[in-house]
N, C-alpha and C positions, 0 to 999 in steps of 0.2 A: 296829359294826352287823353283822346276820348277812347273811353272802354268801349272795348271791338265786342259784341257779344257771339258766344261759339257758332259756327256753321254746321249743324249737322246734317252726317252723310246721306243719313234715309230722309230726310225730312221730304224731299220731292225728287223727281228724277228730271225735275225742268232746271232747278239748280245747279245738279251736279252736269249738266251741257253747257251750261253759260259759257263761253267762249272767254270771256277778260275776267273769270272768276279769279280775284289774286288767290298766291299760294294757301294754305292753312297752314298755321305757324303751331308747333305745340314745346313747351316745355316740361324737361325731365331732370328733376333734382334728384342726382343721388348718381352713382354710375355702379354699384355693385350689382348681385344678382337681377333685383327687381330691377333696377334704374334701365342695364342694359337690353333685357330681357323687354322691357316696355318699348324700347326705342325700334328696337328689330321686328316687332310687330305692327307699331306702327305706321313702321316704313312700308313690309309686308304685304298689308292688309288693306291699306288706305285704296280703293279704285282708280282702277290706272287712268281713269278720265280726265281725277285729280293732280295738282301737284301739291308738296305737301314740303315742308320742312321743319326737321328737327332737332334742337338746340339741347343739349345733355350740360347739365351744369353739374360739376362737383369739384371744390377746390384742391384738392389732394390730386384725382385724375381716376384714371381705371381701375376698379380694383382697389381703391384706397384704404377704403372702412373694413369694418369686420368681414365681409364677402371675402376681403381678399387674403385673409389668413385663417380660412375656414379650416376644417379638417378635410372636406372633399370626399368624404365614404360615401358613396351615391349608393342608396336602396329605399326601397316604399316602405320600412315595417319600420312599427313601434317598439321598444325595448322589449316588449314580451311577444315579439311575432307577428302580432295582429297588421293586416293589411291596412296603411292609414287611408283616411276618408279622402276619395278619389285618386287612392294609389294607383293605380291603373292609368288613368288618363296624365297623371303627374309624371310619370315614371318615362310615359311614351313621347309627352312632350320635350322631358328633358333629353333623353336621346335622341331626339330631333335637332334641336339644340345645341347635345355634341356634334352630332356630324356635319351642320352648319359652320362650327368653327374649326372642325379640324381641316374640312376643307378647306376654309378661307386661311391656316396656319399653313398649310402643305403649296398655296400657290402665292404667299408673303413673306420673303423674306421680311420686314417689319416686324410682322407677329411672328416671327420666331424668335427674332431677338428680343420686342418688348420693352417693357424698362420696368419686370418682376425681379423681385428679391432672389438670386441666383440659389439664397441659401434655402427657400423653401421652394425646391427640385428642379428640372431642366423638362421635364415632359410636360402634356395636356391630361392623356387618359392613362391610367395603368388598370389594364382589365386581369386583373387576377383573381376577381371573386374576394367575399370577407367570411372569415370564421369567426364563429363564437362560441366558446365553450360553454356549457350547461355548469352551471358553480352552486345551484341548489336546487333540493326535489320543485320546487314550489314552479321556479323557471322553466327546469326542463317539463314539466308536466304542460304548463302552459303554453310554450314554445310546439312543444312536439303537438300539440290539438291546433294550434293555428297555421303550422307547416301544411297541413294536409288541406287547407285552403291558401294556398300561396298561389302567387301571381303566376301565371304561366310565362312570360318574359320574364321572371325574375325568381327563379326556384328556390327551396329551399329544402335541402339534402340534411337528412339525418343519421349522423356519421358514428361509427364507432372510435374509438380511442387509437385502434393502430393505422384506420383512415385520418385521424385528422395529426398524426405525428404524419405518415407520408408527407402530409402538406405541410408541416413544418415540425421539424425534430424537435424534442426536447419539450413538446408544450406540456401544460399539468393540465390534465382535465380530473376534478374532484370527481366526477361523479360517470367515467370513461367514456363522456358521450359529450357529441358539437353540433353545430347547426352551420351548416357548409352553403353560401350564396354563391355559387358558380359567376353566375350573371352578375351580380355586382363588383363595383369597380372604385377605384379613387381618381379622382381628380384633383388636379392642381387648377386649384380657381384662380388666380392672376394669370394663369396665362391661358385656361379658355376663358377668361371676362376679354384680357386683350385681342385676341383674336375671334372674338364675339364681335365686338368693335368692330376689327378690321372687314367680317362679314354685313357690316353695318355700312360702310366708306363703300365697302364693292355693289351691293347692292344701286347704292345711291348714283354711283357712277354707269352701274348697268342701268340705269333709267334713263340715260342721257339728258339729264338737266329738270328730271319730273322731279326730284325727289333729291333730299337734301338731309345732312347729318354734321353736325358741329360737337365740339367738346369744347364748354367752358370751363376754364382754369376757377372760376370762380365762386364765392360761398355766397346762398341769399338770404339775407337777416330778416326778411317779413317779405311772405310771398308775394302780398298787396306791390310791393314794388312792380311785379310780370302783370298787373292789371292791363288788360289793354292791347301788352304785347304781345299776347297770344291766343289762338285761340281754348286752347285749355294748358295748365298748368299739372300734372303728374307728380306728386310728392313721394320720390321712394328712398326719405334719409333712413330707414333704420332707426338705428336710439336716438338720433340727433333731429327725428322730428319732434320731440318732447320741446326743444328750444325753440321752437318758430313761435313769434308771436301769436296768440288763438288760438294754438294748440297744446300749449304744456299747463299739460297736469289734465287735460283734457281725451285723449285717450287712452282705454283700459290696457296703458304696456307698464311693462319693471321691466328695468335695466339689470344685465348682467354681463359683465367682464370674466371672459375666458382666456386664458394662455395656454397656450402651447408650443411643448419643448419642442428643438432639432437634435438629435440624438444621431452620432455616427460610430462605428465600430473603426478602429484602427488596425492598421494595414496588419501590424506585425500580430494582433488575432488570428489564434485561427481557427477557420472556416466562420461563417458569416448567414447571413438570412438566404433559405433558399429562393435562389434567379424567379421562379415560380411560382413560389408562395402570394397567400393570399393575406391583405389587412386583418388583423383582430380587433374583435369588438369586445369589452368588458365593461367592469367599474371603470378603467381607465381604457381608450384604443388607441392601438399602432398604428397609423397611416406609411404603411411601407413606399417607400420612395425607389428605393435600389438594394441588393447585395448589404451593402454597410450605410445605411441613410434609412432614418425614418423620421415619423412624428410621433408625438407621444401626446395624449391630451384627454380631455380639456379640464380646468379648474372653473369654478362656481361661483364669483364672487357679485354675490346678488346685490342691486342698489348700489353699485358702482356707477360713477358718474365719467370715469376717465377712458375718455375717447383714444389716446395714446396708444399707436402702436409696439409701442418702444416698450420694453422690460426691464427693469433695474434689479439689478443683482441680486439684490435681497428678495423681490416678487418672484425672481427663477428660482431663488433656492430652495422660497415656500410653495413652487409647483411643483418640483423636483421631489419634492419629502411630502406631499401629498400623491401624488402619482406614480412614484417608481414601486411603491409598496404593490400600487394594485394592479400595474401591467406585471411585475414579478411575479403574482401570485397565480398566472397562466402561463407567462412567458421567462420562466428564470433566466435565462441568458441574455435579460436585457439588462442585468447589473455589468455586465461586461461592458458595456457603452458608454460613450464619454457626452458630454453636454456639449452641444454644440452652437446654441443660441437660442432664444426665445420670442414670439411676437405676442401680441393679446388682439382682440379684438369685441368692442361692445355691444353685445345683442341686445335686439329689443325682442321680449317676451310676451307673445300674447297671452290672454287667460286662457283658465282649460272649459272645455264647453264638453256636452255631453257626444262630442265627436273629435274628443280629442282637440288639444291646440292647435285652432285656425289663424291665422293672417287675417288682418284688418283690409278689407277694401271698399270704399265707396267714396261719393261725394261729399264734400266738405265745405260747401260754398259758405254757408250760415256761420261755421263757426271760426274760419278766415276774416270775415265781416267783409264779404266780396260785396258786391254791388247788386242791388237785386233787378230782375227782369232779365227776359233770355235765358237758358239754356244752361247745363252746368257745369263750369269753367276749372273749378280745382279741386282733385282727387287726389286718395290716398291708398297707397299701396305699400302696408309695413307691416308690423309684428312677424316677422318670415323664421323670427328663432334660430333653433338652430337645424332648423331644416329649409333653407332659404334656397337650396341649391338643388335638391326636391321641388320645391312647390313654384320656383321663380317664373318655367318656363309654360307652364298651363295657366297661373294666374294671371301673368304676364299676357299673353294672348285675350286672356277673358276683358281683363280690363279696358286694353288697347280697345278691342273692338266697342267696348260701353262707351270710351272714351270719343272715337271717331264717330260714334250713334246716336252722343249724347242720352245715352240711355241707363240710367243705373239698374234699371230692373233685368236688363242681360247677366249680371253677375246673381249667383246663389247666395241665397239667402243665407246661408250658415255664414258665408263671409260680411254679411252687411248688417246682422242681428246687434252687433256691438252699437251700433246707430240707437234703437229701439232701446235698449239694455240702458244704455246712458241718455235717451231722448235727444238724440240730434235729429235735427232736419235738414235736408239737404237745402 
C-alpha cells in the first residue's frame, strides 16, 4: 500500500476547508492509562471542521496491562512531599478526567457492568483522602518543610497522633505525627479506563458521524505493518514497547513487576476498617476499597520480563512475607486479614532526571525505520511508572495536540531530552 503521509492540522487553514478532505485515520496501541487518555484527546481536540477516526489496538482490551491493576492512590507528591514537576497541571487534568468518566459511568449501564476483575472493587472513585504516618525524624522533617508548599487542590494536613487514630483506630505512628491528604483519593482503574472508553463511544456518537472510535482486539508485532494506514501511529505499550521491532533495548526504560495482594476481613471479625477512613501510604500502602476489602502493595521485582497478570502461589506468598511486615508496622490490625487474591502488573520505568522521573514522549520515526519525507507519523508515549495514572491525563492531552500538529516542539522539553541523551532524531 502507498504511505499516506500525515496531514497536519495547522499546516494551512485552506486545507482544513477542503470539502472531500477524507477522514484522518490515527492509531493507538496500548489501551491503559496513556493509550486511553490519548484517544479522548484526540477525539476532543481535533477541529470540528475535521472528521477524524480512531482505531485503539490492544490485544487483552481495556485496562488489560499494568494500568489496570494499578494501585489507584491518585495525589501530586513524591514520597518525601515535594510537589512533582507539573503537579498542578497533572493533578487538574486528571480530575477532569475523572469527571469525564464518571459521567459517562452514571449514564451507561455498560460501563457499570464492564468486564473488570470483580475482585479488585465495584466503585470508580473513593474520595477519602490518604494518610501517611511520619516513621522517621529525617521524613517527617522533610515532609513537614514541603507540606507548607502544597498544592491548594490537594492539601496537606499535618496531624497529631489522636487526629490521625480518629481517621483510623489503632494506627502506630513512631514518631506521633502523619501527613493527612484530605483531597486525595483512590481509584479503581479498570473501571474508570472502561468508562473512559465508554466517554470515548459517546463522544464519537455526539458527533454524529464526524468522529469515530474502535477497539482492536489485536497485538502489532512491528508498527511498520500501520505504514500507510494512518495518519499517525501513537505507541502507548508500557513495558511491552521494549519488544517492537526498532525499539528494544533502544529506549532508556527497566522493567519492573509489581504485585498486589486483595486482602479481606471476615464477617465473623470484629469491627472492621472505618466506612470513612482514608488509604495509607508507607513502605508498604492500603488501597481501602470498603469496610472489610482492601489492597495491599506493591512488590519490586526489577528486570522482570513477565507480563502476566496472573499470580502463582508461591509469587503471593513472597508478596505477602514481604509486605504484611511493613503495612503491620502502621496498621497492626491488618494481621487480622485473610489473602484474598493477587494480580501483578509490568511497569516500565523511566530514568530519574534532575526533575524527578519523567515519561518518555516524542517522535520516533527514525528509529521505527518509517519512511522518510513528510511529517511525523509515529510517536511515543511511555515510561509513565508508577505514576501513570497522575501524569496519563496532561500528557495525554500534550501529545494528542503535537500529534494532530504534527509538531514535536509543542511537547516540553524535559519529556523529549531522552531523544538528545540517547541521540535520536526524529
Amino acid at each position: 500500500m502507498t504511505s499516506v503521509f500525515p496531514r497536519c492540522l495547522v499546516s494551512s487553514s485552506a486545507s482544513i476547508s477542503l470539502p472531500n478532505r477524507p477522514p484522518l485515520r490515527y492509531a493507538v496501541l496500548g489501551a491503559g492509562f496513556a493509550g486511553i487518555s490519548v484517544a479522548w484527546h484526540l477525539l476532543k481536540d481535533c477541529p470540528k471542521e475535521l472528521s477524524l477516526s480512531v482505531d485503539v489496538y490492544d490485544e487483552v482490551g481495556i485496562g488489560g496491562g499494568a494500568s489496570g491493576v494499578s494501585g489507584g492512590l491518585l495525589h501530586p507528591y513524591s514520597p518525601k512531599g515535594k510537589l512533582l514537576w507539573h503537579g498542578g497541571e497533572c493533578w487538574r487534568e486528571c480530575l477532569e478526567l475523572l469527571n469525564v468518566a464518571e459521567t459517562a459511568a452514571a449514564s451507561s449501564s455498560a460501563a457499570e457492568k464492564g468486564d473488570c476483575n470483580q475482585s479488585f472493587g465495584d466503585f470508580m472513585v473513593r474520595r477519602r483522602g490518604i494518610l501517611r504516618p511520619a516513621t522517621n525524624a529525617k521524613t517527617l522533617s522533610l515532609m513537614t518543610d514541603n507540606a507548607r508548599n502544597c498544592l491548594a487542590g490537594c492539601e496537606v494536613e499535618t496531624i497529631d497522633k489522636d487526629a490521625a487514630q480518629s481517621l483510623v483506630p489503632n494506627l502506630c505512628l513512631p514518631l506521633n505525627s502523619a501527613f493527612y491528604l484530605p483531597g486525595a483519593m483512590n481509584v479503581n482503574p479498570q473501571r474508570y479506563l472502561q468508562a473512559l472508553f465508554q466517554a470515548c463511544l459517546h463522544s464519537a456518537r455526539e458527533s454524529l458521524g464526524r468522529t469515530n472510535i474502535t477497539l482492536v482486539k489485536k497485538s502489532i508485532d512491528n508498527v511498520l505493518e500501520l505504514e500507510g494506514e494512518y495518519d499517525a501511529v501513537v505507541i502507548c505499550l508500557g513495558s511491552k514497547v521494549n519488544f517492537l521491532p526498532g525499539l528494544t533495548g533502544k529506549l532508556p526504560l527497566r522493567t519492573c513487576r509489581g504485585v498486589i495482594t486483595h486482602l479481606q476481613l471476615h464477617e465473623s471479625v470484629r469491627g472492621s476498617y472505618p466506612e470513612g477512613g482514608p488509604s495509607i501510604l508507607s513502605d508498604a500502602w492500603l488501597a481501602v476499597q470498603g469496610p472489610r476489602d482492601l489492597h495491599m502493595g506493591s512488590t519490586w521485582e526489577w528486570q522482570s520480563r513477565n507480563h502476566s497478570p496472573d499470580v502463582s502461589a508461591e509469587e503471593a506468598s513472597r508478596a505477602l512475607a514481604e509486605l504484611l511486615p511493613k503495612a503491620s508496622a502502621v496498621y497492626p490490625e491488618i494481621d487480622k486479614w485473610e489473602f484474598a487474591g493477587a494480580r501483578a502488573g509490568l511497569r516500565a520505568m523511566p530514568p530519574v532526571t534532575s526533575h524527578g522521573s519523567l515519561p518518555l514522549l516524542g517522535c520516533v520515526d527514525q528509529l521505527v525505520g518509517a519512511a522518510e519525507g513528510g511529517s511525523s507519523k509515529f510517536w511515543v508515549f511511555g515510561g509513565l511508572g508508577s505514576r501513570g495514572l497522575l501524569y496519563h491525563g496532561w500528557l495525554g492531552k500534550l501529545i494528542a495536540k503535537a500529534v494532530l500538529c504534527c509538531k514535536e516542539e509543542l511537547l516540553p522539553s524535559e519529556l523529549t531530552s531522552w531523544k538528545i541523551n540517547n541521540r535520536v532524531k526524529s
